[in-house]
C-alpha positions in Angstrom: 115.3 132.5 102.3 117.5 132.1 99.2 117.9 128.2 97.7 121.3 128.3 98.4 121.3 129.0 102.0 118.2 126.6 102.3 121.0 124.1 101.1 123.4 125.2 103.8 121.4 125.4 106.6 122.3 121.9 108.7 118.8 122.6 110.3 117.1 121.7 107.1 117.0 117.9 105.7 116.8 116.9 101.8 116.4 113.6 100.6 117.0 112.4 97.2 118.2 108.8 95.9 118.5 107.1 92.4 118.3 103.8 92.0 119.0 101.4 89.2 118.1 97.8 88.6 119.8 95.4 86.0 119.5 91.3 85.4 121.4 88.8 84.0 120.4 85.3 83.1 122.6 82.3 81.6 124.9 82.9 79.1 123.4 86.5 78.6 124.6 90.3 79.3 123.5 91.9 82.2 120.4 94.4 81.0 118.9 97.4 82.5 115.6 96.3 83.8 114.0 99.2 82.6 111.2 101.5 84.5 110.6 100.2 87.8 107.7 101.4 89.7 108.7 99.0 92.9 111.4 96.9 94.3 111.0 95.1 97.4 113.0 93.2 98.8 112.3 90.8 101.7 113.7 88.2 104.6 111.8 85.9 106.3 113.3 83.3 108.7 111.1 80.5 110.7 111.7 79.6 114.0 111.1 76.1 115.5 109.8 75.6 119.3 112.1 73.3 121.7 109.9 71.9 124.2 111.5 69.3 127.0 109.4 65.8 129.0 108.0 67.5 132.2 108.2 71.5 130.8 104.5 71.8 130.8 103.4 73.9 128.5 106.7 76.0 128.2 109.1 76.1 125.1 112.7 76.1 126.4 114.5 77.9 123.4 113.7 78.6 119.6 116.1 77.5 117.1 116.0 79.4 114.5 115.5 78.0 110.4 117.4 79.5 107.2 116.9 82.7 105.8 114.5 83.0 102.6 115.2 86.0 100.7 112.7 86.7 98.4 112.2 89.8 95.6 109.2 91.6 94.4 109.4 93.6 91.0 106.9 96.2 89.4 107.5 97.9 86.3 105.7 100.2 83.8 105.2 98.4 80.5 106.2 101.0 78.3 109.2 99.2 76.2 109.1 97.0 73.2 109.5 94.2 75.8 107.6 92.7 78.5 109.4 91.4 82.0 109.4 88.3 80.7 111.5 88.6 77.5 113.7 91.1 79.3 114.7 88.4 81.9 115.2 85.9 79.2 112.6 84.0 78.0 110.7 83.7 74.8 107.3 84.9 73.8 106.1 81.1 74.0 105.7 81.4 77.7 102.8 80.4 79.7 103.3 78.9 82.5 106.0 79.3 85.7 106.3 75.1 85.0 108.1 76.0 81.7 110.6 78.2 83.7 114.2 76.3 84.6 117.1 78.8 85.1 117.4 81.6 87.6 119.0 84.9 86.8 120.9 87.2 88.9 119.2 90.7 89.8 121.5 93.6 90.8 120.4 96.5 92.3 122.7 100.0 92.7 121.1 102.7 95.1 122.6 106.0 95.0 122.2 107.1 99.1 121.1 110.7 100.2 124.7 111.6 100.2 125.1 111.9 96.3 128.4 110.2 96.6 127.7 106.5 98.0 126.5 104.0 95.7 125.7 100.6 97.9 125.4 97.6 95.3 123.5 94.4 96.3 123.1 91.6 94.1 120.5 89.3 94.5 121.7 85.4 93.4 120.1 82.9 91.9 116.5 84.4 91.3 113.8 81.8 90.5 110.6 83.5 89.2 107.5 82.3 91.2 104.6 84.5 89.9 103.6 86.9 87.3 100.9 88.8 86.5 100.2 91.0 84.4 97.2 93.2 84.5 95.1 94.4 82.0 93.1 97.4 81.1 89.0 97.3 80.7 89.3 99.5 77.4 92.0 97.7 75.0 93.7 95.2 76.6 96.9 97.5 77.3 99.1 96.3 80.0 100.0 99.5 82.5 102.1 97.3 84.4 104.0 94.3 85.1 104.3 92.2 88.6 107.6 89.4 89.4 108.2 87.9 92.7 111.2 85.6 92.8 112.7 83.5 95.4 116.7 84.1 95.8 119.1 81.9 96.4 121.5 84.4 98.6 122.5 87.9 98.0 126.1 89.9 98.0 127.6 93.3 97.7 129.2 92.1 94.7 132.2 91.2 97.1 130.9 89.7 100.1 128.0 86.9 100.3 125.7 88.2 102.9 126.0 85.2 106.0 127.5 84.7 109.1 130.6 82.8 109.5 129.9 78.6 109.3 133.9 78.0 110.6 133.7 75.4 107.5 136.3 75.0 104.5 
């Protein structure tokens, strides 16, 4: 079967997506992240057990806790900079203690269609580990690891949250 009719048969499925990932600190220009081999975003959201005098053992409801969204970053090592300078701080760094401000981390997926690019922005990133491996044979990093904890994320447009009914 010829490509193009491969590309117009609707019985046939093709998947292809593009994604880029920037940053942007205080007071600085949001940056291309550069090479990333992994981004993984995640929720997590704690319930708490409601138990009543004279239940038993039973729990009468859950009510659920806030939502922790949290990011996890890998990229190749292959630019002048390492993760950390890119998001901001100096070559002096060695510990997370000496880490204060969050940065903003922006993700823009182009989806299977080709056409739709869906934009999220993840707020207020803290950094809460690094690592950053090292070869055997000459101490050359091959990659980079980042997890951070966010503050909230968007579309750019809309803060993702359900409605409070507060002003």
């Amino acid at each position: 079967m010829p490509l193009s009719n491969f590309l117009q048969d609707p019985n046939k499925i093709a998947v292809s997506t593009a994604a880029q990932v920037f940053y942007q600190g205080p007071g600085q220009n949001s940056e291309m992240l550069g090479v990333i081999q992994s981004l993984e975003p995640s929720q997590d959201r704690a319930t708490t057990a409601v138990r009543g005098i004279g239940t038993g053992d039973r729990i009468l409801q859950r009510v659920w806790q806030l939502t922790e969204f949290k990011l996890n970053v890998q990229k190749f090592a292959l630019f002048s900079k390492n993760m950390l300078n890119l998001f901001g701080y100096n070559d002096g760094f060695r510990m997370l203690s000496q880490l204060r401000a969050p940065i903003d981390i922006k993700e823009l997926l182009l989806l299977p269609d080709g056409t739709t690019i869906r934009t999220t922005i993840y707020h207020g990133c803290y950094l809460t580990s690094f690592s950053a491996p090292r070869s055997i044979s000459g101490d050359i990093i091959i990659t980079e690891s980042a997890s951070f904890d966010c503050t909230y994320c968007s579309d750019g447009n809309n803060v993702f949250d359900y409605e409070t009914g507060l002003e």
